[in-house]
C-alpha positions in Angstrom: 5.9 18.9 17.6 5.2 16.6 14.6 4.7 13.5 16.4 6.0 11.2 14.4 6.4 8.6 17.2 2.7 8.6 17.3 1.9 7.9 13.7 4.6 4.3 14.1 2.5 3.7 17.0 -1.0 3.5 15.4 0.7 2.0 12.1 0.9 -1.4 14.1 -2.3 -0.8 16.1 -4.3 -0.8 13.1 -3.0 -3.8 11.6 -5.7 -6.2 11.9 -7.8 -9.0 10.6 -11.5 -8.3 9.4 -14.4 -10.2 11.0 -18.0 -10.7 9.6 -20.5 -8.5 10.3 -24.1 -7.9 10.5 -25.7 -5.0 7.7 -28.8 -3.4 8.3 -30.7 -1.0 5.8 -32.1 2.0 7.2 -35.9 2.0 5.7 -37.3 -1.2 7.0 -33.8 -2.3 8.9 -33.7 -5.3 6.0 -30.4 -6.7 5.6 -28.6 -5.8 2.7 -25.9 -8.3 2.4 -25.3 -12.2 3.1 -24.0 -13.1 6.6 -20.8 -14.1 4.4 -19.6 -10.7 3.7 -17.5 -8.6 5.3 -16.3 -5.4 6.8 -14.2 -4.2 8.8 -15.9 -4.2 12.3 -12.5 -4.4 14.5 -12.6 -1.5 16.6 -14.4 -2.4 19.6 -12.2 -5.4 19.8 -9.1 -3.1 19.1 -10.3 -0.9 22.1 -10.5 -4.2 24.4 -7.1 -5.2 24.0 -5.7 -2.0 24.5 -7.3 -1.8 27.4 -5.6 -4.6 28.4 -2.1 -3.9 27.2 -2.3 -0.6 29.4 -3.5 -3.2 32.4 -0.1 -5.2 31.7 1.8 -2.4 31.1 1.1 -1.3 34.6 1.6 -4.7 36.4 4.9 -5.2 35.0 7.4 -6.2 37.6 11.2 -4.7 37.5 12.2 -7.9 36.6 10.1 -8.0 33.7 10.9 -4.3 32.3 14.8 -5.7 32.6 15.7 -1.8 32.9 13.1 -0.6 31.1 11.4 2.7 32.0 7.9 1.3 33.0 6.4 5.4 32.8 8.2 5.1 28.9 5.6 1.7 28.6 2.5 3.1 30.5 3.0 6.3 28.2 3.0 4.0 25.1 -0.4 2.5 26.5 -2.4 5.3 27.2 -1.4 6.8 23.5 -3.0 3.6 22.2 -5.6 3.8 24.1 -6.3 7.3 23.0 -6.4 6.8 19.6 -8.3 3.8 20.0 -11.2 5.7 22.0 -11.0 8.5 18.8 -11.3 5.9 16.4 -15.0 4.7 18.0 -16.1 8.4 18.3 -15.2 8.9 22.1 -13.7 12.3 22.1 -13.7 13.1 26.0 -12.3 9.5 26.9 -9.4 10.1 24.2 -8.4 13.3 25.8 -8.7 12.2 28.9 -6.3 9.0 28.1 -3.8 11.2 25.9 -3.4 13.7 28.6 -2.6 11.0 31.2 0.5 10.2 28.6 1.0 13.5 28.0 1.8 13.9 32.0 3.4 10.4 32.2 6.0 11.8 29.2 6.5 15.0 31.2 7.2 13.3 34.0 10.1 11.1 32.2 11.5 14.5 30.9 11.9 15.5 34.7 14.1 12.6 35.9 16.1 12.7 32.8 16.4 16.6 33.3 15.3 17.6 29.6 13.2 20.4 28.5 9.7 19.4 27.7 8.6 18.3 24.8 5.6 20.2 24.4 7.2 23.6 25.7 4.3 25.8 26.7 5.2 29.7 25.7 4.3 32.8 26.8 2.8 34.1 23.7 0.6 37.5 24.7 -1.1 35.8 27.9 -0.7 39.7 29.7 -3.4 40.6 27.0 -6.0 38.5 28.6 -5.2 39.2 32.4 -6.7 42.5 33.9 -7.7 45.7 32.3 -5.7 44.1 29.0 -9.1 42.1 28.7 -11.2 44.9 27.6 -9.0 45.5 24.7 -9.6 42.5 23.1 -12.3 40.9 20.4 -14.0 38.0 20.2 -14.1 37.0 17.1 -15.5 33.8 14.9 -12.8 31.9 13.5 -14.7 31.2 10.2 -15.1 34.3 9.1 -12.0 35.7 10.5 -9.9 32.9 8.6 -12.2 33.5 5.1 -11.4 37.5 5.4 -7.7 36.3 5.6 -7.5 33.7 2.5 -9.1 36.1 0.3 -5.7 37.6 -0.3 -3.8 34.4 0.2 -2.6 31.9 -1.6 -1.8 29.2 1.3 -3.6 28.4 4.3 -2.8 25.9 6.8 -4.5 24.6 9.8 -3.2 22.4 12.4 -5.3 19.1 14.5 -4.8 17.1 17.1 -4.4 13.5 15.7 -7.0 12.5 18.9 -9.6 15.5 18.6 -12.1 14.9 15.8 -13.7 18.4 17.1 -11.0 19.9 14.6 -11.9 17.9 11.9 -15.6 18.8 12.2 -14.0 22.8 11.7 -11.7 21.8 9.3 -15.1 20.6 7.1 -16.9 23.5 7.6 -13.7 26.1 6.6 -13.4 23.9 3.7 -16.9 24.6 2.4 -16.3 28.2 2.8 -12.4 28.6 1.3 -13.8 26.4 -1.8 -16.7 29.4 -2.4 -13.7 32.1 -2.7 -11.7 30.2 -4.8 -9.5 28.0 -3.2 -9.2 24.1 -5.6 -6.6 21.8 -3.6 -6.8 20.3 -0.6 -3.5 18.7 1.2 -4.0 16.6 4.2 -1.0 15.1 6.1 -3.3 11.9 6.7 -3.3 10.9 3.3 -1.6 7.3 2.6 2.2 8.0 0.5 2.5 4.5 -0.7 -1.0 4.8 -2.8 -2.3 7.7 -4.7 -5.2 5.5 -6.0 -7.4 6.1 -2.9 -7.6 9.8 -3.6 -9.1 8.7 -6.8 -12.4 7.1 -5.2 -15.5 8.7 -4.7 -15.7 7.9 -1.1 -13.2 7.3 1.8 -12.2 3.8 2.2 -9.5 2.4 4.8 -6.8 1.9 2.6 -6.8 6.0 2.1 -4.6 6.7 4.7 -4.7 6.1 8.8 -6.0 8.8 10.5 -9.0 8.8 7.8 -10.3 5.8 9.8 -12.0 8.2 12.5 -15.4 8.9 11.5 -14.9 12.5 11.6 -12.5 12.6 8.8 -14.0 10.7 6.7 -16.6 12.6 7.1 -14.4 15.8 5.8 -13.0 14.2 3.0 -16.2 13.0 2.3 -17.6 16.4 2.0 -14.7 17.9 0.0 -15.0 15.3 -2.7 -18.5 16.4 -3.3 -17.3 19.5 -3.2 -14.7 18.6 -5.8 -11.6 19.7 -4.3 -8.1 18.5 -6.0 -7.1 16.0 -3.1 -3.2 16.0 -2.6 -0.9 13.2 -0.3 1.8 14.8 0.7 3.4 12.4 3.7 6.8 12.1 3.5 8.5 9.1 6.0 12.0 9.9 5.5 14.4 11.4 7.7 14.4 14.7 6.5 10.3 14.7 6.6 9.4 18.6 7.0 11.8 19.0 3.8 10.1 16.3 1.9 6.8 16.9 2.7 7.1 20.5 1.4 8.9 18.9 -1.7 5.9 16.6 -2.1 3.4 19.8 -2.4 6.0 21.9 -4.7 6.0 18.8 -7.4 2.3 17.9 -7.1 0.8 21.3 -6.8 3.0 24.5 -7.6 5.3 23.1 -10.4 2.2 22.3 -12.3 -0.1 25.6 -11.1 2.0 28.6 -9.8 -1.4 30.2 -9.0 -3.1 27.5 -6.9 -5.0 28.1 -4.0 -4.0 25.5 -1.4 -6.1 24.4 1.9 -2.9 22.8 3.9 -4.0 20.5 7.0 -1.4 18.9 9.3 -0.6 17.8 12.8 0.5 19.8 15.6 3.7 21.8 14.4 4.0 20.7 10.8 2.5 24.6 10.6 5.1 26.2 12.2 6.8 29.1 10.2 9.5 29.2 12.8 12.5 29.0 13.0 12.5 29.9 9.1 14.2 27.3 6.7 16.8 29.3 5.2 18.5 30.2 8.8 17.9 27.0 10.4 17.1 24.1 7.8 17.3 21.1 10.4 14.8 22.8 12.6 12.2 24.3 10.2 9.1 22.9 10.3 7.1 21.9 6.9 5.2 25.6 6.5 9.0 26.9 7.0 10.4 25.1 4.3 7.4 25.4 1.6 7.5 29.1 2.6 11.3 28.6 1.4 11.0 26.7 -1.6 8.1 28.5 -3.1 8.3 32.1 -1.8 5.0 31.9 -0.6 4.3 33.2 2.5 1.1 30.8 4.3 -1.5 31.7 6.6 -1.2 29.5 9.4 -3.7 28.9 11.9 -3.2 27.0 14.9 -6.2 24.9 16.8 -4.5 22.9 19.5 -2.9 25.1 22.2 -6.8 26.3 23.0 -8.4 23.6 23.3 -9.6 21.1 26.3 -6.1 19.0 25.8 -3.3 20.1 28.2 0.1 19.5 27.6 1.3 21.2 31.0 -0.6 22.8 34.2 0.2 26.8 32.5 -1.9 26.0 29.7 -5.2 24.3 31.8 -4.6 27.4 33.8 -4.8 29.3 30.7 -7.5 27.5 28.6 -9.5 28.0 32.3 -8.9 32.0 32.3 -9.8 32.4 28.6 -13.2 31.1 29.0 -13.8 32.7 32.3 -13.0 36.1 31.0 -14.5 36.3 27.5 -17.5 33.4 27.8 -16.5 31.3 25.0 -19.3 30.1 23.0 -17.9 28.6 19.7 -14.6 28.4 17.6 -13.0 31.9 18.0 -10.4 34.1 17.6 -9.2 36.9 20.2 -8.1 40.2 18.4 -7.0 43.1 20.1 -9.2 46.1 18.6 -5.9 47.4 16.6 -6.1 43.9 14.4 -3.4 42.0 16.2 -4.9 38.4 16.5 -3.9 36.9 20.4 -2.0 34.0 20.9 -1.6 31.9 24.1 1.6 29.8 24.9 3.5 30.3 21.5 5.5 32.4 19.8 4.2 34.8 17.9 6.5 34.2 15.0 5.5 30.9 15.0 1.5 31.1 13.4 -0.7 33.9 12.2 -3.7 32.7 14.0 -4.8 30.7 17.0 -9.2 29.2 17.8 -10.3 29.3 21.0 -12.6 26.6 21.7 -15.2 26.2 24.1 -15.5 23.4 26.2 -18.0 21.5 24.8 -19.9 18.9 26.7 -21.8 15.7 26.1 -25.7 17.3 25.1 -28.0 16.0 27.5 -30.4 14.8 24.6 -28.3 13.4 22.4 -25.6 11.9 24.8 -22.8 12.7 22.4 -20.7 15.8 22.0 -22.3 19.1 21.7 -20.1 19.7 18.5 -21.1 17.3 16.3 -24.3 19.6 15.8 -22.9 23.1 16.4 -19.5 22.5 14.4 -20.4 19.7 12.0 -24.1 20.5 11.7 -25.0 16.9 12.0 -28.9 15.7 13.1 -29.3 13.3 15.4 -31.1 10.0 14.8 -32.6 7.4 17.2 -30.4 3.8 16.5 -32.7 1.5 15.1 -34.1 -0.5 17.8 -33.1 -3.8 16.8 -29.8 -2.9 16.9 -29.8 -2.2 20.5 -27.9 -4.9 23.0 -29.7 -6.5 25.6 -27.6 -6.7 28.2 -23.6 -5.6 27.9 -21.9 -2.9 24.9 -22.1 -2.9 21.9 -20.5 -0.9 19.3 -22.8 0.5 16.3 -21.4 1.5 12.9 -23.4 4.0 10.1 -22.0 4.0 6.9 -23.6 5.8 3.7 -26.1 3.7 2.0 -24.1 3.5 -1.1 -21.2 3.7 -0.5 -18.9 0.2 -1.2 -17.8 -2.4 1.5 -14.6 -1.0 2.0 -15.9 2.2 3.3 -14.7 3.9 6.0 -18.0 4.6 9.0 -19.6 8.1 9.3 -20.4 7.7 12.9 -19.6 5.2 15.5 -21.5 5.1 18.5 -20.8 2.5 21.7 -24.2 1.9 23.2 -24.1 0.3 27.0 -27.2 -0.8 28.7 -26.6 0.4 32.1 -25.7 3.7 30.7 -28.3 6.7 28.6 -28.5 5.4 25.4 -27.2 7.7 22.9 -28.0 8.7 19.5 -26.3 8.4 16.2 -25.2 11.9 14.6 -25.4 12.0 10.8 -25.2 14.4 7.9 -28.2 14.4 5.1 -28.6 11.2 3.4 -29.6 7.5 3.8 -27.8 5.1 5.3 -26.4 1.4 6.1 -25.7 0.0 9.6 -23.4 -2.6 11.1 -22.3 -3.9 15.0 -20.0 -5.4 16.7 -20.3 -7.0 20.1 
């Protein structure tokens, strides 16, 4: 699925004016800026008003949806709202918000009598039921992705555009693929219309739009210290999985036959089935690169296992996976003769699937558990006069040097009547900014 519905969706939800807002420095919590400049604080008032288009989206009356499908709107709402929750760092009220739509969509597909969208295969679920079980590895995805790309030349990893979890592993298998050679770095996310963001030493707004969530900044962040080649490859046209794979032929290949490429995508931009040269209008983007370059990719996929559910087989799945092998970080199930196990999709369709636990909020630091086992961030108490006294309050952390335009490293919302949480950042100093 390549969602492109989705990315049309956030296009004019993150359209928005840019308020004033208050900086703080972190040694001393001095301001660093007159009250006359300006970032872009929006996003706590971007939540708020999608919370209250998915109110009116609800109380429409037939009379108002004049035949409209009022599931097809309420859908549409909770999608916003998803994305809205990612973009101020609230993973588990994202998922819970895009799985509603998710099961609103499926229910639409029902009356109409289509198949679903997000069809959940088969894949080798008999090798985790029974005896089966004791024939299989776990195995950590890291390493087993690293012993891969040493003999590759492609590798491609899939997200969803609402789970920042996969960002946080898409850093860290960055770090490692750099150390055995790998130079360019391809993400979906990046902008088309403007190549001159990718020049910049930082991530700023006007990069591209899923960039805006912390997390990703956060990746692209560490790969330009890490001085990866950064390469836009987005193509809005009709024939997108064609073009995008065009896009990486003339940026990358043309100009270095032997380049090592880091591919990351959404959902089934990966997919290496059906192949391009037997079904051109179907292939996916990995399909047609594969095509055009002769290159076969190593594709790795990260959503099927993880706490999002697109249909009741694959919660009953995710559920049996980590009762029977105990879970503990990113993995990979192997069978002990090499094959790597994947649940609900075809095998043809990627080399390699992660297993996820489920992580929960950490009782200390009242955010997700990953952001310190994945991303290896520390966390660190909000400075206390940034606290509200009574109500929410959104804070942002931005690196100390970094310019204006900047996109956050961390977003926190901080309520009174609930724990108070704590920010999670890499090494460094930094700025701070809120929004009420």
């Amino acid at each position: 699925m390549n969602h492109r519905p989705l990315r049309t969706v956030l296009l004019c939800l993150l359209a928005t004016a840019i308020p004033a807002s208050i900086l703080h420095a972190q040694e001393g919590h001095d301001k660093l800026a007159a009250p006359s400049i300006k970032l872009k604080t929006t996003r706590l008032k971007k939540l708020r008003e999608t919370e209250a288009y998915l109110l009116e989206m609800k109380s429409l009356t037939d009379a108002e949806l004049k035949g409209r499908s009022r599931e097809f709107k309420v859908a549409g709402a909770f999608l916003h709202l998803g994305n809205s929750l990612s973009l101020i760092g609230d993973q588990e009220a994202a998922i819970e918000a895009i799985n509603s739509q998710i099961q609103l969509s499926h229910e639409m597909e029902k009356k109409q009598g289509l198949a679903p969208s997000l069809p959940y295969e088969m894949g080798d679920e008999t090798l985790v039921s029974g005896a089966e079980s004791e024939n299989i590895l776990v195995l950590d995805a890291i390493s087993e992705i690293v012993k891969q790309a040493k003999n590759r030349q492609i590798i491609m990893l899939n997200e969803a555009h609402h789970l920042p979890m996969h960002r946080a592993f898409a850093m860290k298998l960055a770090k490692e693929l750099k150390r055995i050679g790998f130079t360019y770095l391809a993400c979906e996310a990046f902008s088309p219309w403007d190549e001159k963001p990718l020049a910049k030493k930082y991530v700023s707004d006007a990069m591209g739009l899923y960039t805006l969530e912390p997390m990703f900044a956060n990746f692209i962040n560490s790969a330009i210290e890490d001085d990866w080649k950064l390469i836009s490859y987005e193509a809005p046209t009709a024939t997108r999985e064609l073009d995008m794979a065009k896009n990486l032929m003339e940026k990358i290949f043309k100009k270095d036959p032997n380049a090592k490429v880091f591919v990351y995508a959404g959902y089934g931009h990966i997919y290496k089935h059906p192949e391009a040269n037997s079904k051109p209008k179907h292939a996916m983007m990995a399909a047609q690169l594969k095509m055009l370059s002769g290159i076969d990719p190593f594709v790795i996929e990260q959503t099927q296992m993880s706490p999002i559910f697109q249909s009741k087989q694959q919660q009953d799945m995710y559920k049996k996976v980590q009762s029977r092998f105990k879970i503990t970080k990113p993995s990979v199930l192997a069978t002990k003769s090499g094959h790597y196990v994947r649940l609900g999709i075809q095998q043809k369709v990627v080399d390699m699937q992660i297993v996820y636990p489920h992580y929960r909020l950490d009782k200390v630091t009242h955010r997700e558990a990953w952001l310190e086992s994945i991303a290896e961030f520390k966390p660190k108490d909000i400075p206390i006069n940034l606290l509200p006294k009574n109500g929410v309050r959104l804070i942002y952390a931005y690196r100390q040097d970094d310019p204006l335009d900047a996109t956050p490293i961390d977003l926190v919302l901080v309520d009174v009547k609930k724990p108070l949480p704590k920010l999670m950042l890499p090494a460094g100093q930094f700025r701070f900014a809120t929004e009420d």
